[in-house]
VEXMAR-827104 format. One record per residue: y, z, x of N, C-alpha, C in turn; residue number from 1. Coordinates in Angstrom, 3 decimals, padded with zeros to 6 digits. Example, Ala and Ser with C-alpha at 12.3 -4.5 7.8 and 13.67 -1.06 7.14 Angstrom:
REM residues 2
+----------+----------+----------+----------+----------+----------+----------+----------+----------+-----+
:       ny :       nz :       nx :      cay :      caz :      cax :       cy :       cz :       cx :  nr :
+----------+----------+----------+----------+----------+----------+----------+----------+----------+-----+
: -005.690 :  007.800 :  013.190 : -004.500 :  007.800 :  012.300 : -003.300 :  007.800 :  013.200 :   1 :
: -002.250 :  007.080 :  012.850 : -001.060 :  007.140 :  013.670 :  000.030 :  007.870 :  012.900 :   2 :
+----------+----------+----------+----------+----------+----------+----------+----------+----------+-----+
END
This chain:
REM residues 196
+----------+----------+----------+----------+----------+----------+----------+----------+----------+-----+
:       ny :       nz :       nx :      cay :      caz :      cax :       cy :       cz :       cx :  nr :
+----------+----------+----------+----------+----------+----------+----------+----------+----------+-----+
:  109.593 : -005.273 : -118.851 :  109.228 : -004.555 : -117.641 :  109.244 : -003.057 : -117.918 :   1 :
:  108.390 : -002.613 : -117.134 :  107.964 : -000.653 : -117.449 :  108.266 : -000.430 : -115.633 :   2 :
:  109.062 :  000.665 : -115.866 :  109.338 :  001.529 : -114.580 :  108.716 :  002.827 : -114.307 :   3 :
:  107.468 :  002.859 : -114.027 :  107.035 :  004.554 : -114.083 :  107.890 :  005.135 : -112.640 :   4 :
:  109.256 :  006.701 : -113.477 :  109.894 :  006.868 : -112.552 :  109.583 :  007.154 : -111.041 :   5 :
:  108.479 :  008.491 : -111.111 :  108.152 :  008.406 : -109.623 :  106.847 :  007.253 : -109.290 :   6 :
:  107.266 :  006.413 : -109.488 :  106.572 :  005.274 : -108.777 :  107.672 :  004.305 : -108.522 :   7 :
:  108.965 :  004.645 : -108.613 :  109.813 :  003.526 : -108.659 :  110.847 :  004.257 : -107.052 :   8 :
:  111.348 :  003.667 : -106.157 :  112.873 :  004.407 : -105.033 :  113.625 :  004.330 : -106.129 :   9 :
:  114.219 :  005.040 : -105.320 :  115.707 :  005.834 : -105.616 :  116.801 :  004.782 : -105.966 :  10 :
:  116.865 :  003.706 : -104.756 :  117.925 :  002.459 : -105.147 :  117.555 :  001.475 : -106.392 :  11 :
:  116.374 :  001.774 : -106.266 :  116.034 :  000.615 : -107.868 :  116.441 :  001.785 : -109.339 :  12 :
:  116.091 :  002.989 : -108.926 :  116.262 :  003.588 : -109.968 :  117.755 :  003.569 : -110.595 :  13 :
:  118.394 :  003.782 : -109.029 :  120.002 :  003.765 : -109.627 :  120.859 :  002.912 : -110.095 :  14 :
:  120.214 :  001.657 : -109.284 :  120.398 :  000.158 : -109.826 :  120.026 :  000.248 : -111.555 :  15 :
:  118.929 :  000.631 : -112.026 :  118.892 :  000.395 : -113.401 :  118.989 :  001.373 : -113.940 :  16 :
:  119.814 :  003.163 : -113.893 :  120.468 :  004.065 : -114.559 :  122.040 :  002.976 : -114.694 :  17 :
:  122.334 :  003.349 : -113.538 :  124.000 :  002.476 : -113.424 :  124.135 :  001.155 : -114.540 :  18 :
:  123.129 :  000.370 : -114.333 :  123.257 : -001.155 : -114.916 :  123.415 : -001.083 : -116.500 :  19 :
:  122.178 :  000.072 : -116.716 :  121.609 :  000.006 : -118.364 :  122.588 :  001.149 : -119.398 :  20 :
:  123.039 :  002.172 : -118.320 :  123.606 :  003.337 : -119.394 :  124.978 :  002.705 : -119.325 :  21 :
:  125.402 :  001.806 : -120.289 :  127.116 :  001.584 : -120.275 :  127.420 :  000.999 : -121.640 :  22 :
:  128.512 :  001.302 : -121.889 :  129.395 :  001.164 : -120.706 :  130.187 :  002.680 : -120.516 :  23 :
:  130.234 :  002.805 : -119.551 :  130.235 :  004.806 : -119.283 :  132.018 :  004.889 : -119.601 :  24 :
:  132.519 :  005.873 : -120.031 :  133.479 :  006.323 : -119.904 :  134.243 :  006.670 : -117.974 :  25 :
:  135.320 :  006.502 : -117.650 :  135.588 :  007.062 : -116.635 :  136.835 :  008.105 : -116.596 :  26 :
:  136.140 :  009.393 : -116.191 :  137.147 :  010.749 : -115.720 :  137.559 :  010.584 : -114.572 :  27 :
:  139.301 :  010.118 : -114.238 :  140.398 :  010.705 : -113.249 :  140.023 :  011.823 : -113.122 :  28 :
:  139.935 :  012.410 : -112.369 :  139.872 :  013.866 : -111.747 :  140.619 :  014.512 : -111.121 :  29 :
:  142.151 :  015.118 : -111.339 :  142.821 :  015.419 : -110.567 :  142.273 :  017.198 : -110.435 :  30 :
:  142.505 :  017.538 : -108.988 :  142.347 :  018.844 : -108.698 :  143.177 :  019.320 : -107.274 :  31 :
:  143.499 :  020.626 : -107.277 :  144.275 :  021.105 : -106.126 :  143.112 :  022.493 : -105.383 :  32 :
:  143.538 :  022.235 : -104.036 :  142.284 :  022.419 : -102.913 :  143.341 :  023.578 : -102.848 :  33 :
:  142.436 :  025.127 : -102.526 :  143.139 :  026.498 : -102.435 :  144.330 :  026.493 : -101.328 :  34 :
:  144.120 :  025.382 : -100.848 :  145.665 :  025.071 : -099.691 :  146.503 :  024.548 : -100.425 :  35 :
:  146.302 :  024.013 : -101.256 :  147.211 :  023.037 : -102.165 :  147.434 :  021.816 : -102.092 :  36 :
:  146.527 :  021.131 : -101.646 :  146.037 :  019.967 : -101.031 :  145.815 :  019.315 : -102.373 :  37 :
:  146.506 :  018.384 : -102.489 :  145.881 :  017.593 : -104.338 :  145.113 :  016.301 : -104.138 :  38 :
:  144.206 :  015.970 : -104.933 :  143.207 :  015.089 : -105.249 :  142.706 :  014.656 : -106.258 :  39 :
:  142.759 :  013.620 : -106.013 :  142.131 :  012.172 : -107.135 :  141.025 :  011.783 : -107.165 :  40 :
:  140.103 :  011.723 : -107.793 :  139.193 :  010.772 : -107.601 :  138.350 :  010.526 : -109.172 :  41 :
:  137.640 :  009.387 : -109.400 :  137.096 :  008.567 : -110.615 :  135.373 :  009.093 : -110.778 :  42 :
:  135.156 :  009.284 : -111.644 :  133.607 :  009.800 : -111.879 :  133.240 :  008.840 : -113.394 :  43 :
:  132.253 :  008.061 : -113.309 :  131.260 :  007.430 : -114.724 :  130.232 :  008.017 : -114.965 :  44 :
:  130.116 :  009.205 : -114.248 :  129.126 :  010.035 : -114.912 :  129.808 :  011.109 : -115.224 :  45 :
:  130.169 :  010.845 : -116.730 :  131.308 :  011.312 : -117.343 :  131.299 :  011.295 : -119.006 :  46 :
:  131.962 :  012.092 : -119.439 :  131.726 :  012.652 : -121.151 :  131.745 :  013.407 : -121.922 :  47 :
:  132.080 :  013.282 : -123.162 :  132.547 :  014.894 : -123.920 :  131.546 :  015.626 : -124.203 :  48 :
:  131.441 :  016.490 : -124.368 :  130.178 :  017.112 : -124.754 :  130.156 :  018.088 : -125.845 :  49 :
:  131.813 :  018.364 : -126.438 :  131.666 :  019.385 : -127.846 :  132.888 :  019.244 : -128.171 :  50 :
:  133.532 :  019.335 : -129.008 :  134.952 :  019.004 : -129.452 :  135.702 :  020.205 : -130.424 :  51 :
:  135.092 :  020.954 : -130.624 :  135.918 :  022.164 : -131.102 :  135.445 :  023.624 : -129.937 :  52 :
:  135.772 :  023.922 : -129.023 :  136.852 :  023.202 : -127.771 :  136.054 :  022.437 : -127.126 :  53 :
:  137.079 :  021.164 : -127.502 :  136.430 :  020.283 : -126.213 :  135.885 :  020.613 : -125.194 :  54 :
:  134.798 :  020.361 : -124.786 :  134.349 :  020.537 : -123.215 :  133.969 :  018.706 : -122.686 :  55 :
:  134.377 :  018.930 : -121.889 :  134.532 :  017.530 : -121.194 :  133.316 :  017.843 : -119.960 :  56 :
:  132.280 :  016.926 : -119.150 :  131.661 :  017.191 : -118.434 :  131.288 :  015.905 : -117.780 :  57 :
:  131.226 :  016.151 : -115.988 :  131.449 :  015.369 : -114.809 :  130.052 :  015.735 : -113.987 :  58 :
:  129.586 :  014.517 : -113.644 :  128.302 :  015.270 : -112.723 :  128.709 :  013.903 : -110.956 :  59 :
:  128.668 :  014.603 : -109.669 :  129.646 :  014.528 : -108.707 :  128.431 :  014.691 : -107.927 :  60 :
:  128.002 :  013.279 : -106.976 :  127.319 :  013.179 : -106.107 :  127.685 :  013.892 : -104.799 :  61 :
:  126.722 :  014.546 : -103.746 :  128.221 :  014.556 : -102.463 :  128.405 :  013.793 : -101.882 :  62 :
:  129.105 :  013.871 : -100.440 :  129.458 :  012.463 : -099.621 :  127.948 :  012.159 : -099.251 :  63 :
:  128.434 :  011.132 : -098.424 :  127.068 :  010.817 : -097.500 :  126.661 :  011.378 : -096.515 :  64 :
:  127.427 :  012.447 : -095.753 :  126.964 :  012.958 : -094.992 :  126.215 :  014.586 : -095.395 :  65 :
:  126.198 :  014.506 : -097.143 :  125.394 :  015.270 : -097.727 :  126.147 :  016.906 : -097.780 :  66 :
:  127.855 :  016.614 : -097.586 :  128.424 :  017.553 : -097.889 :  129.290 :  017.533 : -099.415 :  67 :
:  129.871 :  018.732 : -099.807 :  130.397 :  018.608 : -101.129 :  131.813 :  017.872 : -100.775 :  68 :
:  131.811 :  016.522 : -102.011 :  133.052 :  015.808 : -102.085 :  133.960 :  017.146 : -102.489 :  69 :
:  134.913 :  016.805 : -102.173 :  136.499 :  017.565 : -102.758 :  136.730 :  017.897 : -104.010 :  70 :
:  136.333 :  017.206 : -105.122 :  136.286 :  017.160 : -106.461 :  135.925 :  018.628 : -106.370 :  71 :
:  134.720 :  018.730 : -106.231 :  133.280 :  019.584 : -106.351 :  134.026 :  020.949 : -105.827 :  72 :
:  133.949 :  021.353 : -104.229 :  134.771 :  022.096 : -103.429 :  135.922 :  022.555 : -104.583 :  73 :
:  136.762 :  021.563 : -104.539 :  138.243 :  022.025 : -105.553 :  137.923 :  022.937 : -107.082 :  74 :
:  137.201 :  022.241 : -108.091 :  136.975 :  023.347 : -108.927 :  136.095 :  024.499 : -108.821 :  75 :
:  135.085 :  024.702 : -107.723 :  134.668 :  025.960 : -107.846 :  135.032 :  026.709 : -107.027 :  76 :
:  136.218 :  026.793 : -105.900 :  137.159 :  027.418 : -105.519 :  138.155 :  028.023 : -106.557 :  77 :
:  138.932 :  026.943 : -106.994 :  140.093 :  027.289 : -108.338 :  139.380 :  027.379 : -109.631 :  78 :
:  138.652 :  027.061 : -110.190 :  137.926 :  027.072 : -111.220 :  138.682 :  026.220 : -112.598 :  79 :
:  139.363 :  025.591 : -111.621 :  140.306 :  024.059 : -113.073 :  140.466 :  022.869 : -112.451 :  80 :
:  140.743 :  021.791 : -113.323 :  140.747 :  020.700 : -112.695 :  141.304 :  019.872 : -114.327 :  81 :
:  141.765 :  018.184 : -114.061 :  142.291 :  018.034 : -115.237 :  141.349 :  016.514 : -115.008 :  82 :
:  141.190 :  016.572 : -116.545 :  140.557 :  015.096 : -116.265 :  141.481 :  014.212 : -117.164 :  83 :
:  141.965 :  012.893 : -116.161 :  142.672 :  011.975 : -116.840 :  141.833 :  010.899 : -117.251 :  84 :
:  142.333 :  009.814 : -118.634 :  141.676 :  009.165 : -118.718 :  142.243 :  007.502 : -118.461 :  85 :
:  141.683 :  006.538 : -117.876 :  141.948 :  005.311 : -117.296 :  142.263 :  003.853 : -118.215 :  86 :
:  143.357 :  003.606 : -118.064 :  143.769 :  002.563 : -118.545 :  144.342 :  001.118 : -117.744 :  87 :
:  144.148 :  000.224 : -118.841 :  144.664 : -001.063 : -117.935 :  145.443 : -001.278 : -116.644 :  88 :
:  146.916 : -000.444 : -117.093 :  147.728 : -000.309 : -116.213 :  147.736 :  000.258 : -114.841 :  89 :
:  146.424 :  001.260 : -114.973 :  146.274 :  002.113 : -113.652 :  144.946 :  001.893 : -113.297 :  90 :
:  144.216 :  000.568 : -113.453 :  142.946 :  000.605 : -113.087 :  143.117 :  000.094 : -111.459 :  91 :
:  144.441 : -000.479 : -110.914 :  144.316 : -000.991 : -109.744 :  143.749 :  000.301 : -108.483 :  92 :
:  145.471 :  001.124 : -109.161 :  145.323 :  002.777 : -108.549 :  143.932 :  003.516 : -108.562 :  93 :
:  143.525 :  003.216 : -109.647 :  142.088 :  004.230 : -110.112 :  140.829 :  003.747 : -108.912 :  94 :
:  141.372 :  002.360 : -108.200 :  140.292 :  002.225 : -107.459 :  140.384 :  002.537 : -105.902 :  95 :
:  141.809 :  002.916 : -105.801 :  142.585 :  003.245 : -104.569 :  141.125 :  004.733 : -104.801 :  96 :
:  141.665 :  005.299 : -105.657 :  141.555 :  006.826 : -105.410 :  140.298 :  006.763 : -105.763 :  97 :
:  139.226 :  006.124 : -105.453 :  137.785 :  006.192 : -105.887 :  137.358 :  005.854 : -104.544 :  98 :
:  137.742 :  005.251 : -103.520 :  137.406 :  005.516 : -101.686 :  137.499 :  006.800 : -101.468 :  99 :
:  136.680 :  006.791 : -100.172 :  136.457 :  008.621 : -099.541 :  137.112 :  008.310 : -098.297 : 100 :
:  138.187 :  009.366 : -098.783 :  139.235 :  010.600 : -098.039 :  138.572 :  011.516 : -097.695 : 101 :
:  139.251 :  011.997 : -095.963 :  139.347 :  013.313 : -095.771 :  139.655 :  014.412 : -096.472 : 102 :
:  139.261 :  015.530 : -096.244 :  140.115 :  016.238 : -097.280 :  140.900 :  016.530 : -097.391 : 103 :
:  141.882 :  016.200 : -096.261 :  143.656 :  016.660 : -095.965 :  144.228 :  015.780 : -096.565 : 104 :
:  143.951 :  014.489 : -097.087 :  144.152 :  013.328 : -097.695 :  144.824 :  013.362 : -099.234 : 105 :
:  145.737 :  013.188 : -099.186 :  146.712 :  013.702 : -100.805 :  146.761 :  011.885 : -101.344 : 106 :
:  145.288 :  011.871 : -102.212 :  144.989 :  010.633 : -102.853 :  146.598 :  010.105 : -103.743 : 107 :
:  147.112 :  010.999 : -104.232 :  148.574 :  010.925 : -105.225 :  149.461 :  009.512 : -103.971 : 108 :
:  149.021 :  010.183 : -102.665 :  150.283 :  009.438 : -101.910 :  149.591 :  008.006 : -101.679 : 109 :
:  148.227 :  008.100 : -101.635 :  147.620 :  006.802 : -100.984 :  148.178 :  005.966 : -101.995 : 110 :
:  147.759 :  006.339 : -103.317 :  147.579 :  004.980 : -104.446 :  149.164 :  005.520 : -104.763 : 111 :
:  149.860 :  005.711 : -104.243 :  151.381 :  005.522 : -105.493 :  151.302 :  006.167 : -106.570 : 112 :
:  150.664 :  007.353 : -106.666 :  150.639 :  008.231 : -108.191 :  151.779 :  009.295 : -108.411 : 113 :
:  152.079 :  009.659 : -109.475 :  153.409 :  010.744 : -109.570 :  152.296 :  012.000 : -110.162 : 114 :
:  152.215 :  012.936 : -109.486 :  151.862 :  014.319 : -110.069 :  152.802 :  014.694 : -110.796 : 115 :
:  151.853 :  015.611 : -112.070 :  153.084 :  015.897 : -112.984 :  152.323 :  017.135 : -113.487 : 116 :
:  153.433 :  018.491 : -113.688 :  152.936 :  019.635 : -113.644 :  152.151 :  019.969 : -115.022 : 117 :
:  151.359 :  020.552 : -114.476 :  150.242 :  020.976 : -115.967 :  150.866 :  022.135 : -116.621 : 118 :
:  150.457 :  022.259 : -117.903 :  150.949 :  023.542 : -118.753 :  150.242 :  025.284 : -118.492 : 119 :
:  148.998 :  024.658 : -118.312 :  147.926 :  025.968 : -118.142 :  147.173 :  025.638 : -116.769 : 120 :
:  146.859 :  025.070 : -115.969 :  146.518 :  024.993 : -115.065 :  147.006 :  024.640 : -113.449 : 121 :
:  146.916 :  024.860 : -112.393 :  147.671 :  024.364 : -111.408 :  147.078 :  023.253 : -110.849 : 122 :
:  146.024 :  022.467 : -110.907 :  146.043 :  020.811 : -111.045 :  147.298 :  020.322 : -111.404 : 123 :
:  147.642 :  018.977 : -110.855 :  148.391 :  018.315 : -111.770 :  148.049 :  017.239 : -112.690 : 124 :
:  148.492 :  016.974 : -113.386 :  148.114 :  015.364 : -114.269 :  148.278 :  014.121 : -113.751 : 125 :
:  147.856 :  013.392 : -113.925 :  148.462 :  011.621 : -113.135 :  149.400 :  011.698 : -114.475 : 126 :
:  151.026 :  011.621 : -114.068 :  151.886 :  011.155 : -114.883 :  151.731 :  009.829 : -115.495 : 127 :
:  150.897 :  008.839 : -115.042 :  150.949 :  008.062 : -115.299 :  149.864 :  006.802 : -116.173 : 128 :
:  148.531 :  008.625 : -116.207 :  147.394 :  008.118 : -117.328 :  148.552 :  008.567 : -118.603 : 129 :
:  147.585 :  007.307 : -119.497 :  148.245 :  008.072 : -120.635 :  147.334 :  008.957 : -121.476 : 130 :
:  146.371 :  009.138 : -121.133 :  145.846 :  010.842 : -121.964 :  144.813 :  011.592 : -120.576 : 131 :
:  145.694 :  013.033 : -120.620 :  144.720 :  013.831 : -119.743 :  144.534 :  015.418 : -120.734 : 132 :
:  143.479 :  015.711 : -120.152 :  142.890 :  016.978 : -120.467 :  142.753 :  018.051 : -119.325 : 133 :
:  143.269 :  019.030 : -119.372 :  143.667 :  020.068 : -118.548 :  142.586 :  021.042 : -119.278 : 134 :
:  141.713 :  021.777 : -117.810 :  140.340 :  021.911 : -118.098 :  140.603 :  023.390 : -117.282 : 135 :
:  139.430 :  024.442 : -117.738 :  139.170 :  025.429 : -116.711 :  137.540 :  025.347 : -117.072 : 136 :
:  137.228 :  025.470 : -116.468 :  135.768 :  025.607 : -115.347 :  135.105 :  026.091 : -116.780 : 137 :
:  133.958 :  026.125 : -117.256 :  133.198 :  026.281 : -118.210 :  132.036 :  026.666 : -117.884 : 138 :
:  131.606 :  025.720 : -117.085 :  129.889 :  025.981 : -116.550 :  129.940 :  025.074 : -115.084 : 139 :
:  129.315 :  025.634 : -114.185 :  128.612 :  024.172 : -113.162 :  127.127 :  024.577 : -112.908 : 140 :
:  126.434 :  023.486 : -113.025 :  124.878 :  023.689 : -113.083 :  124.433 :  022.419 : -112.052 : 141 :
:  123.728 :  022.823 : -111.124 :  123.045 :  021.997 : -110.407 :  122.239 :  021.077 : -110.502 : 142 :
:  121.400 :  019.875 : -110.519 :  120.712 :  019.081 : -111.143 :  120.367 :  018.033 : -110.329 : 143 :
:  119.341 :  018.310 : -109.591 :  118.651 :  017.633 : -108.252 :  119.800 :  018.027 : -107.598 : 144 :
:  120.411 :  016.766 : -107.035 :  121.251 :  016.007 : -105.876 :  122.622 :  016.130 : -106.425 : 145 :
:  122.977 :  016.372 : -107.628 :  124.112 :  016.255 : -108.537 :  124.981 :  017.460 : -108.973 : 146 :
:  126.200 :  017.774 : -108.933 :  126.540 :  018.942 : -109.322 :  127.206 :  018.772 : -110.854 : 147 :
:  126.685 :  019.303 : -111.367 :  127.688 :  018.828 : -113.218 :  128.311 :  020.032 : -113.877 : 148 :
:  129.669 :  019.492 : -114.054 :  130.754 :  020.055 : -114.156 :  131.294 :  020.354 : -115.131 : 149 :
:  131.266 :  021.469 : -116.330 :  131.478 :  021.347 : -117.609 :  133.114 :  021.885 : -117.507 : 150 :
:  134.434 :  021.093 : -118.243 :  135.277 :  022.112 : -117.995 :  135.666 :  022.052 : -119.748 : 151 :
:  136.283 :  023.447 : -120.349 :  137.220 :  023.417 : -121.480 :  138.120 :  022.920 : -121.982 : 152 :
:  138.482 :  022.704 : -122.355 :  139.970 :  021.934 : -122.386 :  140.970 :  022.917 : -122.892 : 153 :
:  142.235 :  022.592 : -122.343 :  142.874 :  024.099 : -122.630 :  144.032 :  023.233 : -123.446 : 154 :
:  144.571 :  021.425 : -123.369 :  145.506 :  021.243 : -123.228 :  145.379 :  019.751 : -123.303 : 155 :
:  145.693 :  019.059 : -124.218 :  145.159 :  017.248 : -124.252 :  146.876 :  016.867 : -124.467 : 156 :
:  147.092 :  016.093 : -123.572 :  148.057 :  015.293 : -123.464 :  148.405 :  013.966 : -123.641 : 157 :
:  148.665 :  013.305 : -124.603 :  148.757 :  011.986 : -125.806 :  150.166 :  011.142 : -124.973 : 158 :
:  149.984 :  010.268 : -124.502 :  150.933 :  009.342 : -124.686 :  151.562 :  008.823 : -126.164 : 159 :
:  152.774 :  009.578 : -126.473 :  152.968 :  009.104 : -127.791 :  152.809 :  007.634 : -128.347 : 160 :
:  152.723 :  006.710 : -127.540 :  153.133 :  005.214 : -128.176 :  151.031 :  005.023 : -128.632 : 161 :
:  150.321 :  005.638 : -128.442 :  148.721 :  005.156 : -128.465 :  148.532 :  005.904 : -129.902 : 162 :
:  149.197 :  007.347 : -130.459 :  148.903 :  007.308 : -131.796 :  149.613 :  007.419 : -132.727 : 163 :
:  149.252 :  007.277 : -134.164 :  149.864 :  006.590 : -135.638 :  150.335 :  007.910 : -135.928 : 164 :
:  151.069 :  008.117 : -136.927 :  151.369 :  009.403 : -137.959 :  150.199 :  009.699 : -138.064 : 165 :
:  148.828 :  009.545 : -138.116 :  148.005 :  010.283 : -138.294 :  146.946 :  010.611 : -137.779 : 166 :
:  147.659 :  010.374 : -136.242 :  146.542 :  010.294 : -135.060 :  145.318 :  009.654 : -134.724 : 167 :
:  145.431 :  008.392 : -135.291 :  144.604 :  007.193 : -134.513 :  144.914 :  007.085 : -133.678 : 168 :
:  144.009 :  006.608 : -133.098 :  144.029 :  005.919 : -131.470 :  144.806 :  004.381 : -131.851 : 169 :
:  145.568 :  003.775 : -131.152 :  146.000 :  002.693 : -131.338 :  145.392 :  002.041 : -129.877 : 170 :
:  143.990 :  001.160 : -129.923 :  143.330 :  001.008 : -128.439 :  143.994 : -000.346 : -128.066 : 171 :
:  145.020 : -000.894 : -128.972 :  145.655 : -002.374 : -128.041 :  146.422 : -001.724 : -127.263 : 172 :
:  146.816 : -000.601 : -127.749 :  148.494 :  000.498 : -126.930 :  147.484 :  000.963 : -125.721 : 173 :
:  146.433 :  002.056 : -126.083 :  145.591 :  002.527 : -124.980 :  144.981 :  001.742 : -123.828 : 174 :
:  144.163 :  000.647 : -124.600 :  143.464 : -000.041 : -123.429 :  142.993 :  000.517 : -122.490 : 175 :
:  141.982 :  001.364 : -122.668 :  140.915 :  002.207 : -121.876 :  140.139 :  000.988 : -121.258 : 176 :
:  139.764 :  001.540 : -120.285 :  138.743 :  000.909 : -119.149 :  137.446 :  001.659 : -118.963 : 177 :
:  135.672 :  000.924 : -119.284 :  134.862 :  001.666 : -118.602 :  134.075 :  001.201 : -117.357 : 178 :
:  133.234 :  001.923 : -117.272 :  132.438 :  001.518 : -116.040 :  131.022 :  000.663 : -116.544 : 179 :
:  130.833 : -000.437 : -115.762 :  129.495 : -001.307 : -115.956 :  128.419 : -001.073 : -114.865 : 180 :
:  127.536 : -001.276 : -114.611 :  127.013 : -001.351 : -113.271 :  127.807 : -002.499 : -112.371 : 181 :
:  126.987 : -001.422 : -110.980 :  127.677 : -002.422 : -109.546 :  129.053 : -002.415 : -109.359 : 182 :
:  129.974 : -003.465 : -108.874 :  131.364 : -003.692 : -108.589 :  131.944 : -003.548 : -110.643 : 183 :
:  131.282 : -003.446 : -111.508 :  131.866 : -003.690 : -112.525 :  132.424 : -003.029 : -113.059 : 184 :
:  133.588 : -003.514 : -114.344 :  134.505 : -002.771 : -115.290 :  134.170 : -003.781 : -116.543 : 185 :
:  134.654 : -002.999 : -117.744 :  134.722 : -003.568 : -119.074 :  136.056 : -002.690 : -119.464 : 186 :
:  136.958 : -003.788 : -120.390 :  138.237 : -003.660 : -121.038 :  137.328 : -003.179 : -122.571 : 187 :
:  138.000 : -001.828 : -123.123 :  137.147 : -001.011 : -123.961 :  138.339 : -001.616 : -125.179 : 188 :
:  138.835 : -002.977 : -124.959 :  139.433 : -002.980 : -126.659 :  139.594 : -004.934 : -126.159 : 189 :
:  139.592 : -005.720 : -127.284 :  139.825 : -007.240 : -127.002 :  138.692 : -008.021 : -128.134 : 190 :
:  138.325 : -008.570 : -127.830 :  137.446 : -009.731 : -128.746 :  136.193 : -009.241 : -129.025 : 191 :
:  135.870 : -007.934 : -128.511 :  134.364 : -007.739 : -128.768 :  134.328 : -006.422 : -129.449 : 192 :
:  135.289 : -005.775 : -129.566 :  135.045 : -004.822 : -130.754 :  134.951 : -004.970 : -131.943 : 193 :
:  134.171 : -004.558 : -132.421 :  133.465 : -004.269 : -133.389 :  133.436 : -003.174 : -134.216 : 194 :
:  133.952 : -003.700 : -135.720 :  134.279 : -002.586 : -136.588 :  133.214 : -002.345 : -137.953 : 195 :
:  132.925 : -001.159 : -137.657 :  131.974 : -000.426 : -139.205 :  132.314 : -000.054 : -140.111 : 196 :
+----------+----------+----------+----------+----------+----------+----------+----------+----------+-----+
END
C-alpha cells in the first residue's frame, strides 16, 4: 500500500506514523511550573540527538483544547526540565502520569512518585527511574502543531546496579520499556534481542 501524504487525514496518518516508527524510546519529563508546581508526564516522540553534549529532544502535542500542555509552558518559562528514562518497575506509574491534569495537579502525588533534588537544575528527578538526565533548554522550534524540545544535558544519573566496571548497560538490571503504536508497550530486553 502507497499513502500519498496530503491525500491521506490526519487520523490515518497518525495511526501509521505511531504504528510504523517503533519501537520509540519514552522521555519521563519531570519539570517545575514558575510557582513551583511539579510535573510528570511521558513523551514517544522522543530521542538523543548528539552525545558529546548530549542533547536529548521531545516534540509535545498541546491539549485538546489547543492550549500548551504543562510540559511545554514549564520549560520555556524555566528553561530546564529533566528527562527520566522508563523501566519495568515504574511503567504502572509512567501511565498514571501520562493522563491530563490540571495544571495545579502535582503528577509526583497522583502516581506515588518521590521527587528527588537535581544537581544543576530545579526540576526534580523521579527518584525512582533508574537513569535521568537533567537538561537546560537548548533550542525549541516549532513544527506544524508540535513544539520540539531540544534540552543539554548537564548531568546523567546511573542507577549503579545497571552498569559493569566498564559501563555497560546491564539491560536484564535496566529493563527499559518502549512505546508501540495504540494502547501498546514493548519490554526493550527478553527473548528477542538480538546481538551483532
Amino acid at each position: 500500500m502507497e499513502f500519498v501524504v496530503k491525500e491521506t487525514d490526519g487520523d490515518t496518518l497518525y495511526k501509521l506514523v505511531l504504528g510504523l516508527v517503533v519501537p520509540r524510546p519514552i522521555g519521563w519529563v519531570s519539570t517545575i511550573s514558575k510557582d513551583g508546581i511539579l510535573n510528570i508526564a511521558p513523551f514517544s516522540f522522543f530521542n538523543v540527538v548528539n552525545d558529546e553534549p548530549p542533547v536529548l529532544m521531545i516534540s509535545v502535542s498541546n491539549r485538546d483544547d489547543n492550549t500548551l500542555k504543562d510540559t511545554v509552558k514549564n520549560v520555556l518559562d524555566t528553561k530546564e526540565f529533566v528527562v527520566n528514562m522508563v523501566s519495568e518497575e515504574v511503567f504502572e506509574k509512567m501511565l498514571i502520569t501520562g493522563e491530563e491534569f490540571p495544571p495545579e495537579v502535582n503528577e509526583f502525588e497522583k502516581a506515588g512518585l518521590t521527587p528527588e533534588t537535581s544537581k544543576f537544575v530545579k526540576a526534580p528527578r523521579i527518584k525512582e527511574a533508574k537513569v535521568s538526565f537533567e537538561c537546560k533548554l537548548y533550542k525549541y522550534v516549532p513544527v506544524y502543531d508540535m513544539h520540539v524540545i531540544f534540552g543539554e544535558a548537564l548531568l546523567i544519573k546511573v542507577e549503579d546496579t545497571i552498569l559493569d566496571e566498564n559501563l555497560n548497560v546491564n539491560y536484564e538490571k535496566y529493563r527499559p520499556i518502549g512505546r508501540l503504536g495504540g494502547k501498546y508497550y514493548v519490554k526493550a530486553f527478553g527473548e528477542c534481542k538480538l546481538k551483532v
